[in-house]
N, C-alpha and C positions, 0 to 999 in steps of 0.2 A: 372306451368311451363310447339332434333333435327330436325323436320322438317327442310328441307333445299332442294338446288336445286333438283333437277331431279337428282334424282342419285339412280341407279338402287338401292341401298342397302335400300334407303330410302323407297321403298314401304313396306320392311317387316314388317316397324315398323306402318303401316301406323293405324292399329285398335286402338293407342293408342290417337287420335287423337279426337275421336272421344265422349271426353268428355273433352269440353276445362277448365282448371281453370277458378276461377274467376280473380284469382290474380296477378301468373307470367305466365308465358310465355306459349301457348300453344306446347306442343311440344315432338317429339318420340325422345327425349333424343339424341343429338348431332350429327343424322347424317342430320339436317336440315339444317347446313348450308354451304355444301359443296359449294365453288364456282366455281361460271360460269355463264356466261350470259345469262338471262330467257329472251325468245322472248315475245313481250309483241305488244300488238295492239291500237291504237285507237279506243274508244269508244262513244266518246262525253257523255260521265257522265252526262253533263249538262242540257239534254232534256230529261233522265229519270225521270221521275215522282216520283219516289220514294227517289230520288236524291234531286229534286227540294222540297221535302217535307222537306229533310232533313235539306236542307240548309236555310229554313223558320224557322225551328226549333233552330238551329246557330247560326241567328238573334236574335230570341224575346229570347231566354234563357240566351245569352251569349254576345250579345251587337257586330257580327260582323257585316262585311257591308256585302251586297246581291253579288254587283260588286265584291267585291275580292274574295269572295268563289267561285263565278261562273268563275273568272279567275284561280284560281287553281283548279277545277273540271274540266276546257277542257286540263288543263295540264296532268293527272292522265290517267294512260294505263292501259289496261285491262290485267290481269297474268293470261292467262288459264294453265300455269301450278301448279300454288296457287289451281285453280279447280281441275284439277284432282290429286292433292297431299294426296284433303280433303276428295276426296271420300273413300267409306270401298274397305278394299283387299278384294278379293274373296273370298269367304267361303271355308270351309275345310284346312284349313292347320291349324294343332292345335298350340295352345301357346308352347314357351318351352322357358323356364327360363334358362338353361344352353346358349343356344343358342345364345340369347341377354345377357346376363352376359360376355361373351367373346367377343362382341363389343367393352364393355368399361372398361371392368378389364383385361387390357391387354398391353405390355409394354411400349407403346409406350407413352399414358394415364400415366401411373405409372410416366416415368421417367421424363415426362413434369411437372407432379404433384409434384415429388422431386421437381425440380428447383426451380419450382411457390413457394411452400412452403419457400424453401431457401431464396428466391429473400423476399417475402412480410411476414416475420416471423413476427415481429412486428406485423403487422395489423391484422392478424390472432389470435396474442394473446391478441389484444387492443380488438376485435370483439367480444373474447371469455370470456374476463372479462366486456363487457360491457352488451352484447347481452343474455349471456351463453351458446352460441352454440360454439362446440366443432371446432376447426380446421378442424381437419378431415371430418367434415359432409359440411364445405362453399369449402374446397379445393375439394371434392367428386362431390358437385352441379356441381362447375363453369369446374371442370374437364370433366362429362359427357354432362354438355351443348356445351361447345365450344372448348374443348382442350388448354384449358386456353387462352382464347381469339385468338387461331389460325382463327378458322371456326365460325364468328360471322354475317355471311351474305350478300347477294350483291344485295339483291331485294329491291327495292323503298319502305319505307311502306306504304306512301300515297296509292303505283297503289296495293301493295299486299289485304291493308286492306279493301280497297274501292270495290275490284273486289269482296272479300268475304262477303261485308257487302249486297251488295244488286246482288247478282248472286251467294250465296253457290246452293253446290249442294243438287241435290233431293236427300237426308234423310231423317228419322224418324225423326232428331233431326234438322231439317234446320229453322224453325221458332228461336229457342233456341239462334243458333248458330250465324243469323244475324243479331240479337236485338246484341248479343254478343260481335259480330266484330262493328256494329253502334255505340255501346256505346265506343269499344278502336278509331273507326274513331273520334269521339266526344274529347278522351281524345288528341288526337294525333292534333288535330289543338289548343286542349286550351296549351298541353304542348308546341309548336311552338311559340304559343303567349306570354306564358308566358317569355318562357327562350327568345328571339328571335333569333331562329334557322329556318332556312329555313326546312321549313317540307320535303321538296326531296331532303336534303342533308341526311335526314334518313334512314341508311341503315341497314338490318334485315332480318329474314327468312320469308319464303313464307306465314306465319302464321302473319308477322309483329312483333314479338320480336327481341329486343334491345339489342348489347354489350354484354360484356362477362359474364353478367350472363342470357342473355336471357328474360328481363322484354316486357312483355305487356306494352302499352304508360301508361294504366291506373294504373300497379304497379308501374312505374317510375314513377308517380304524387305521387301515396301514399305512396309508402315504399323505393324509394330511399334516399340515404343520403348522403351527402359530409363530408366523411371521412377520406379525406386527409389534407380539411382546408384548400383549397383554394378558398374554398367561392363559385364555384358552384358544381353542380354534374354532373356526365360526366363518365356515365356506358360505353362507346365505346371507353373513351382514357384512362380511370383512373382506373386501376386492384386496387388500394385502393380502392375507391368509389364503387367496385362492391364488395370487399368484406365485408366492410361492411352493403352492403343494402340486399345483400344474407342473412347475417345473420339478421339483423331487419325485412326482411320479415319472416322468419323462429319463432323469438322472437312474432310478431305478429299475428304470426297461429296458435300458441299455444305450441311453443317450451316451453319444462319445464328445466331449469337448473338446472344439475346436475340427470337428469334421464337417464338411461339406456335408447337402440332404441329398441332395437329385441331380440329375443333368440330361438334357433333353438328347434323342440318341436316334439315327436315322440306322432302318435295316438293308439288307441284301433281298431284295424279293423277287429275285430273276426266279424264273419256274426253276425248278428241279434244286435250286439254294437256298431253302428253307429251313438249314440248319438249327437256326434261333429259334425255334419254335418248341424246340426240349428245354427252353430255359422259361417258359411260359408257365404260369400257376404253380410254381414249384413253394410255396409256403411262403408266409411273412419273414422273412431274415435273409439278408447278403451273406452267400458263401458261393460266389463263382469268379474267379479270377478274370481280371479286363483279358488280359492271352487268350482263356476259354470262349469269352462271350464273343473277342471279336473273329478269332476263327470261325466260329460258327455264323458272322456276317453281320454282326453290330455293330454300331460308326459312331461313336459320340462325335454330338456335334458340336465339340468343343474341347481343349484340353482338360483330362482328368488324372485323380491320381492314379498312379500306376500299382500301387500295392496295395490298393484297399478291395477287400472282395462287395460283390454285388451282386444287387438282385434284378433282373427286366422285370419292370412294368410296362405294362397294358394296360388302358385310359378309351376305350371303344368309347364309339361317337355316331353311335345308331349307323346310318347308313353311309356315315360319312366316312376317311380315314381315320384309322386310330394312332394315337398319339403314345409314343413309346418315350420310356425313359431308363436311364441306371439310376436304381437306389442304396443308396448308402444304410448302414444300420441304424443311421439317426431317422432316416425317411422309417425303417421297420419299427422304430421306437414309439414313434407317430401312429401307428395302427395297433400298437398294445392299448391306445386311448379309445379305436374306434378300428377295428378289423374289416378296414376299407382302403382300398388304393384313392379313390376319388376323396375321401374323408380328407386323409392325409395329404395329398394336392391340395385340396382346398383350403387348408391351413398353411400351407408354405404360401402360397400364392395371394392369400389376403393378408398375412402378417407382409408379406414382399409388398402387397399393395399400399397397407397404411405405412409402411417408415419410407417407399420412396414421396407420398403424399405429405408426411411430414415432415419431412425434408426439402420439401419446394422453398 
């Protein structure tokens, strides 16, 4: 898994961008898709080369005709604000966890979150006995993506995805990233064909995710679902349909039912005891045994289970202390949506917000 228009807030989040999922949507958690009208240019698509390769490709893979892709490629506009959205902020301004945590755990979040809750009880509970993800972790996502389908985008995804697939910006990671965006432009005209929806009635953040839970074209092909039962799926008009596809994608990244997510963890930081620090950025996934972490000076602070492996998180708070935690596989599951520790927090902790809120 907010990128969304120009909108000054949206640059602070912008570093988190910069490692897209594979799966849902890329994106700095819900402020992507403020709207307003992105100025957008003609480009003629049609006479880049790299374009024209693609659309040979189109053909022999996928059985389109030459003629109609090349009539919808001189349709497609170029978003240089999609460009400069993807490029990195500035160096020096440190992380801080408090700071984006009051983005989206905050009332306004909270009390949309009650309602949503209220309104879609049922499917939350059909989701959570089907899927086993909790309520509060699908009401948390689609909370932090979109404010419950408030802010779900006003950018074309044809012009957004096309502009990023073959003119990302100069990165380390720009090779990566436009095979990346090529293969969701790829899914994005077979989903078109499939469903028959006109591919520029598609509307989405500057990244090109979709509806209120913010899918990639390519998680909408694999992990969406019609969860209302009305026979198609329809993440931009149907809050059923996005809650359950939230949760089958979560079910399919390795959500475990019936596991804890996090648990807050204090360390050993005597000088010369800094063992915990080889458990530090070691990848998205639990595989270190509670034995391992606490010999090397980890403390939860709290009773955990004893045989589930785990990951430490780090949660930096600019100048302040940083806030450590053990993450379970369900916490990892949670960043196959959006490849952020802070993402993923924020979702626990706003879904925790609105059910103890709804619960008063």
């Amino acid at each position: 898994m907010i990128p969304a228009k120009l909108h000054r807030t949206a640059l602070l989040l912008l570093p988190l961008l910069l490692s897209l999922p594979a799966g849902a949507a890329p994106k700095n958690a819900g402020l992507r898709k403020v709207a307003m009208e992105d100025p957008s240019e003609f480009a003629n698509f049609v006479q880049w080369k790299e374009v024209s390769d693609f659309i040979d490709q189109m053909v022999s893979r996928h059985g389109f005709t030459r003629s109609e892709l090349e009539a919808t490629f001189g349709k497609i506009r170029y978003i240089d604000s999609a460009i400069q959205l993807m490029k990195p902020a500035p160096p020096g301004k440190p992380k801080n966890w408090r700071a984006y945590r009051a983005r989206f755990v905050e009332p306004v979040r909270i009390n949309a979150g009650v309602a949503f809750w209220d309104t879609h009880a049922e499917a939350l509970a059909r989701a959570e006995q089907t899927y086993g993800v909790p309520a509060e972790i699908i009401v948390g996502i689609i909370g932090v993506e979109t404010v419950y389908g408030r802010n779900t985008g006003n950018f074309r995804v044809l012009d957004a995805i096309t502009t990023l697939a073959f003119d990302y910006p100069n990165t380390p990671t720009r090779a990566a990233r436009m095979s990346f965006f090529r293969g969701e432009l790829e899914n994005t005209l077979l989903l078109s064909r499939d469903t028959g929806i006109d591919p520029f009635s598609l509307l989405g953040s500057y990244a090109g995710a979709i509806g209120w839970p913010q899918f990639m074209p390519g998680s909408v092909r694999k992990f969406a679902v019609d969860f209302d039962g009305d026979g198609k799926v329809d993440l931009r008009g149907s809050p059923v349909d996005a809650i359950g596809s939230v949760a089958n994608f979560l079910a399919e990244h390795g959500w475990k039912r019936g596991q804890p997510v996090a648990f807050p963890t204090t360390l050993n930081e005597t000088p010369g005891s800094r063992n915990w620090e080889m458990f530090i950025a070691q990848g998205l996934e639990a595989k270190f045994t509670l034995a391992e972490l606490r010999a090397a000076g980890v403390n939860p602070s709290m009773p955990v289970p004893e045989d589930l492996p785990y990951g430490l998180v780090d949660l930096q708070n600019g100048g302040e202390q940083t806030d450590y935690w053990l993450a379970t596989d369900n916490f990892f599951a949670i960043t196959q949506y959006n490849r952020s520790f802070f993402y993923a927090m924020s979702v626990l902790e706003l879904g925790r917000a609105v059910r103890t809120a709804r619960n008063r």
